[in-house]
C-alpha positions in Angstrom: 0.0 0.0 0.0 2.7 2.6 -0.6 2.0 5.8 -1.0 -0.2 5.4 1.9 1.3 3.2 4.7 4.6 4.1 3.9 5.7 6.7 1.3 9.5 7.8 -0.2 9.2 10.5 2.8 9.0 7.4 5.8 12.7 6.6 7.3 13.6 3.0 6.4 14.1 2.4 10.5 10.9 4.7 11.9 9.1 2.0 9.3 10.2 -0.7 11.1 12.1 -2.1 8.3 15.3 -1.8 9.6 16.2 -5.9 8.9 16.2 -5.2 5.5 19.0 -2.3 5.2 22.3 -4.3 5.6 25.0 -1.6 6.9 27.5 -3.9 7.1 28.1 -5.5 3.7 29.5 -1.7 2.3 28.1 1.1 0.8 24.9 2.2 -1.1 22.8 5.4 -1.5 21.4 6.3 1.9 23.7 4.2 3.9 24.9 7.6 6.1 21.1 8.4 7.0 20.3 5.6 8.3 23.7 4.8 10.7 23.0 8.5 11.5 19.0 7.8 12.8 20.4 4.8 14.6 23.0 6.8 16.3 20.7 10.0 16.9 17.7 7.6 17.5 13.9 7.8 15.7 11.6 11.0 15.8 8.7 8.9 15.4 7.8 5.2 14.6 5.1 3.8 12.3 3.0 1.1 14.0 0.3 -1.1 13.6 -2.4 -1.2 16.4 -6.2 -3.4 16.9 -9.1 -1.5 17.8 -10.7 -3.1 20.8 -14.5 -2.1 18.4 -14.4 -3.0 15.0 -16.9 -1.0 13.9 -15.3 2.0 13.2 -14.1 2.6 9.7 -10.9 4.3 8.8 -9.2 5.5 5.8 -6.7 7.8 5.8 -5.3 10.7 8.0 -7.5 10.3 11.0 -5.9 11.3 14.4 -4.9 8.9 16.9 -5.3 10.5 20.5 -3.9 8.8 23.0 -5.0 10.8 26.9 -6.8 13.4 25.2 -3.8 14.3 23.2 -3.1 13.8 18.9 -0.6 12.2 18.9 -0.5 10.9 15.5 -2.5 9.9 11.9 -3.3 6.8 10.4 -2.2 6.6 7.8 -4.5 3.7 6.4 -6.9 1.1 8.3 -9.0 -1.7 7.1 -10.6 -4.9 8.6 -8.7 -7.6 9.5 -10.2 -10.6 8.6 -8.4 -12.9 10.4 -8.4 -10.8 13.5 -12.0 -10.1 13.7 
């Protein structure tokens, strides 16, 4: 779903995809950013979370508030089959 869940402007470790960028085995575009984030640590993190009620519907750029407080978007939700 890129473009949506993730987009070009996501970094590769505040996606959670940091197993797949292999700093070790040399260099490659974009290999200083991200052994910079790990040493300066994430701003934010993109996570997936269950609503206790599945009836709500989301889409796209609704606000998660967490004790009263935004404190993030989604950036896409749907219903998970399997989960219910």
């Amino acid at each position: 779903h890129f473009g949506h869940d993730i987009t070009d402007e996501d970094h590769v470790l505040e996606a959670g995809l940091g197993f797949a960028v292999k700093t070790p085995k040399g260099d490659f575009i974009g290999r200083d950013a991200v052994l910079q984030k790990k040493e300066n640590g994430l701003d934010r993190r993109l996570v997936q979370f269950r609503l206790a009620d599945p009836e709500p519907l989301l889409f796209h750029n609704e606000a998660i508030v967490r004790d009263g407080e935004i404190v993030g978007t989604i950036t896409s939700g749907n219903y998970g089959h399997h989960l219910g």
